[in-house]
C-alpha positions in Angstrom: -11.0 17.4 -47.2 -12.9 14.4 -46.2 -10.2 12.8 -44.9 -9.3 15.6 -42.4 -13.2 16.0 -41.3 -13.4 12.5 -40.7 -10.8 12.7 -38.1 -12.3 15.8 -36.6 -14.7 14.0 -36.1 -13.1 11.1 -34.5 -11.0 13.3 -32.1 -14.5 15.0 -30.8 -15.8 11.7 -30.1 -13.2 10.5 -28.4 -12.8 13.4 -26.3 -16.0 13.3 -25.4 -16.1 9.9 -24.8 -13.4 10.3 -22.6 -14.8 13.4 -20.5 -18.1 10.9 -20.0 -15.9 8.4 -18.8 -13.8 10.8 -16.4 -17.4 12.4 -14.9 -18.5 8.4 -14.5 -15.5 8.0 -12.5 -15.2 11.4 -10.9 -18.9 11.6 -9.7 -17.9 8.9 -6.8 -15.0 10.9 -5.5 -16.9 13.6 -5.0 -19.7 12.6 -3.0 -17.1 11.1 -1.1 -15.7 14.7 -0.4 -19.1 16.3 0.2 -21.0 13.0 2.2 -19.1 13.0 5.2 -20.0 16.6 5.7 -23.9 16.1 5.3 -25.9 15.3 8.3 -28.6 13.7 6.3 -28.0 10.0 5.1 -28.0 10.7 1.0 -26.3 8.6 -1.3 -27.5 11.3 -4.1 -24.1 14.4 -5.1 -25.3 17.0 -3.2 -23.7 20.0 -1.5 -24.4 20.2 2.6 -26.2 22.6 3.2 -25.2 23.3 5.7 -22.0 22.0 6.0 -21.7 20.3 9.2 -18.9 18.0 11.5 -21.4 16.3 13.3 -20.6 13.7 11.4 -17.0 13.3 12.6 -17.7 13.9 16.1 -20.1 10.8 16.4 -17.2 9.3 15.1 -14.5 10.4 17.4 -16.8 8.9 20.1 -16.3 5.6 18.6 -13.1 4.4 20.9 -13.7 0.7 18.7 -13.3 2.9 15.6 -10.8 5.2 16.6 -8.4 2.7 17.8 -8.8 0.6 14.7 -6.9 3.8 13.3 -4.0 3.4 15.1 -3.7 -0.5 14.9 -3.8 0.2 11.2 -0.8 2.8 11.8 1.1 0.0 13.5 0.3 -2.9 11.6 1.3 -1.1 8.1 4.8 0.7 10.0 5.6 -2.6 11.4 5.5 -4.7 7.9 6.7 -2.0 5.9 10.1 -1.6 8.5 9.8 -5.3 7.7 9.8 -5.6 4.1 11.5 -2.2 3.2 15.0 -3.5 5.0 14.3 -7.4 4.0 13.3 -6.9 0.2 16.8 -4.1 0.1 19.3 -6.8 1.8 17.9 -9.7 0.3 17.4 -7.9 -3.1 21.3 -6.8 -3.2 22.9 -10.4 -2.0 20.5 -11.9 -4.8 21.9 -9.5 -7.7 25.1 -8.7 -6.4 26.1 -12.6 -5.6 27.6 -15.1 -7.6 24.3 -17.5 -6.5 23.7 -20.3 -8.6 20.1 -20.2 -9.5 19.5 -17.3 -7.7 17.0 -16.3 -10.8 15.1 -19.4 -10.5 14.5 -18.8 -6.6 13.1 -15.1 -7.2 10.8 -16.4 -9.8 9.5 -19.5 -7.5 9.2 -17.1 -4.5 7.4 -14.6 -6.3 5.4 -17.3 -8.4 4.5 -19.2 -4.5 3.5 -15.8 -3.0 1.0 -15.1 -6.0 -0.2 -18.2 -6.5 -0.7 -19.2 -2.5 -2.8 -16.0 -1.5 -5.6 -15.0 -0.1 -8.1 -17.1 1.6 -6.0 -20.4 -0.1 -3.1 -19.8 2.6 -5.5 -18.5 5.9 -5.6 -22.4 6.8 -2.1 -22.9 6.9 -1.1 -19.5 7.9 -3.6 -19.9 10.8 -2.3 -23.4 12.0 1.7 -22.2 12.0 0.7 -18.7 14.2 -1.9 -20.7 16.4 1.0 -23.3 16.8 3.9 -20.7 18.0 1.1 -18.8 20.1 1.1 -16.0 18.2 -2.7 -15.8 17.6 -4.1 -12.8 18.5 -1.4 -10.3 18.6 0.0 -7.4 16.4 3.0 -9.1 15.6 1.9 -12.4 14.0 -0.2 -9.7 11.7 2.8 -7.8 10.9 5.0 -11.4 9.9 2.1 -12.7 7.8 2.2 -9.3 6.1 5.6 -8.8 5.7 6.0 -12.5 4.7 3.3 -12.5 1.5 4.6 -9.0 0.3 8.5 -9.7 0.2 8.6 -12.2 -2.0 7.3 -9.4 -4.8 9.4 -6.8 -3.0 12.5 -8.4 -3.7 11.7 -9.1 -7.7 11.3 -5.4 -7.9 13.9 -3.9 -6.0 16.1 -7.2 -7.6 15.5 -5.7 -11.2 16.1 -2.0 -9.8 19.4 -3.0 -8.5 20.6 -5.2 -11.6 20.5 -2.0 -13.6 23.2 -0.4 -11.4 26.9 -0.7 -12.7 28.9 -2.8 -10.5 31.8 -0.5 -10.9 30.7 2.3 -8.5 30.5 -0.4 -5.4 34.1 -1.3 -6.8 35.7 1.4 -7.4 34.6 2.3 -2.9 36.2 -0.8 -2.5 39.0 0.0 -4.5 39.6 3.7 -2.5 39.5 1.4 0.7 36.0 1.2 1.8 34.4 -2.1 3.1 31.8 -4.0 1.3 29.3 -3.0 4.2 30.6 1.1 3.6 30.1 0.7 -0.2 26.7 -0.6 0.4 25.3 2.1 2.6 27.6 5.0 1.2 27.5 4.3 -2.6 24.2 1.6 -3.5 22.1 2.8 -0.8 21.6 6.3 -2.1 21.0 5.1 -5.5 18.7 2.0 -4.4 16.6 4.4 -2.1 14.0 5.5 -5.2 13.3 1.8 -5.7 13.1 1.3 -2.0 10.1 4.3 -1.5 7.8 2.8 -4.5 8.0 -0.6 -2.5 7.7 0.9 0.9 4.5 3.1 -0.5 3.5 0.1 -2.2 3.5 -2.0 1.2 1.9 0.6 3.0 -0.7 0.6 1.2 -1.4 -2.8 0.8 -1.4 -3.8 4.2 -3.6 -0.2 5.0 -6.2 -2.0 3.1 -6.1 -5.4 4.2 -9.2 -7.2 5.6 -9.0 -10.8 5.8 -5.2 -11.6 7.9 -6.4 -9.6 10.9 -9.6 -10.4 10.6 -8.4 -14.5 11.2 -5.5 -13.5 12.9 -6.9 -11.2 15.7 -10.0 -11.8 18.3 -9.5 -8.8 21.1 -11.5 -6.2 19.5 -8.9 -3.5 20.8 -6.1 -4.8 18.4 -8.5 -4.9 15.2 -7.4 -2.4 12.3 -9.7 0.0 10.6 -10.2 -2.0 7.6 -12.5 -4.9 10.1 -13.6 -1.3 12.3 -15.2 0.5 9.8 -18.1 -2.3 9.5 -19.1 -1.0 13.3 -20.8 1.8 11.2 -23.2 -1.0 10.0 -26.4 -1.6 11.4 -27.8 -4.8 12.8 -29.0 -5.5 9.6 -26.2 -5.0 7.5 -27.4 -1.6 6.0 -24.4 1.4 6.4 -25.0 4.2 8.3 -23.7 6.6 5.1 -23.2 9.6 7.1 -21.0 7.8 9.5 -19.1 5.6 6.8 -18.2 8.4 4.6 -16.8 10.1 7.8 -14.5 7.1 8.6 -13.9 6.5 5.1 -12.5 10.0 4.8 -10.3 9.4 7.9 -9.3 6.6 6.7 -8.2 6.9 3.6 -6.1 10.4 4.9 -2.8 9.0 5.7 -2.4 7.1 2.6 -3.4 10.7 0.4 -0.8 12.4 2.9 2.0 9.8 2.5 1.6 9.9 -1.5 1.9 13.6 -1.3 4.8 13.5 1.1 6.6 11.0 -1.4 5.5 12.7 -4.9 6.9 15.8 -3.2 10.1 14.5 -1.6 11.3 12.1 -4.2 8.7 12.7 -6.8 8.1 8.8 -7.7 11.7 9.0 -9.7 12.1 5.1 -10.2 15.8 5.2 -11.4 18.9 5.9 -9.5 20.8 8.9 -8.8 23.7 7.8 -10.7 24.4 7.4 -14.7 26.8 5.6 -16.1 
């Protein structure tokens, strides 16, 4: 009888440990549902009373802000196009091909991409896109992107593939189709699972990035959300939080809507369509 109220006990407190945890973490969230709505600067949970969009229209009137948006948009479809088709080619020649070492180059591409990150690799990034005059436009942004996120791309998708039979590419081939046919009419659809978690996983990565266009870019029309949002700063460095919560919530809206889109579409199924 001890025994069993002793554990009673233990599931109660770890239930409600972990509700205290959830409200610690859930509190943030939703200010950041109710702030941008507020028109008085509170960092407190309140509800607006009233609710009001004032808010978001001082923030559609910020062209600097606005367009941030759709640099962002570009910037994170242009290195996902990127890495989505690279990391799915390269990723199939490297598990599909009789390559000697071709292990031992995913691990030291993967292993060079981790380790060389960050604000390590802006010198040298910065000197090779300054020296093929490619500073200060969308493209050398996109490259940089899609250059540090492949490496990581491939070892997933790599794996992904590995665990699909040979046979069904063989047996195409076998009823007459061409190694490019079996690819896209047999792999492909399998593959394309793997390829939305690293496309969503791209997207959001480069979404959020602050420091490559930051280096990278110096016309303030070309600069992504991410470096836009601090134009809801004061001179001083203190946030406007009326303002930031409103761009925040913009912001943050196409990567909520993507996820959606995929959980709903493909439902974040990371295996293949085919059993063997």
């Amino acid at each position: 009888m001890t025994r069993y109220l002793g554990l009673y006990f233990t599931r109660i407190g770890f239930s409600a440990a972990t509700a205290l945890i959830g409200v610690f973490f859930a509190l943030p969230l939703v200010w950041f549902i109710f702030a941008p709505f507020n028109p008085r600067a509170e960092l407190g949970l309140s509800i607006p009373d009233p609710f009001s969009l004032a808010n978001f229209e001082t923030v559609f009137e910020n062209g600097f802000a606005m367009r941030g948006l759709w640099n962002s948009l570009v910037q994170s479809a242009g290195g996902v196009i990127l890495v989505g088709a690279g990391a799915t080619l390269a990723s199939y020649a490297l598990s599909r091909s009789p390559i000697p070492g071709k292990s031992v180059i995913t691990y030291i591409l993967l292993l060079f991409s981790s380790v060389v990150s960050g604000s390590a690799a802006m010198v040298p990034i910065f000197l090779i896109i300054n020296g093929i005059g490619l500073i200060d436009t969308q493209i050398a942004v996109i490259l940089v992107f899609a250059g540090g996120l492949l490496p990581t791309a491939m070892f997933i998708l790599r794996d992904f593939i590995d665990s699909i039979p040979k046979s069904y590419e063989e047996s195409a081939m076998v009823a007459g189709a061409s190694p490019v046919q079996a690819f896209f009419d047999v792999a492909l659809p399998v593959i394309r699972p793997g390829i939305v978690v690293v496309v969503v996983w791209a997207f959001v990565s480069i979404w959020g990035s602050f420091l490559i266009p930051f280096i990278l870019l110096r016309s303030s029309e070309k600069m992504p959300a991410s470096v836009a949002i601090y134009s809801f700063y004061s001179e001083a460095g203190t946030p406007i939080v009326t303002l930031l919560a409103a761009y925040s919530l913009l912001y943050s809206l196409p990567v909520i809507i993507l996820y959606l889109f995929v959980s709903w579409k493909f439902g974040f199924r990371f295996f293949g369509g085919i059993k063997a």
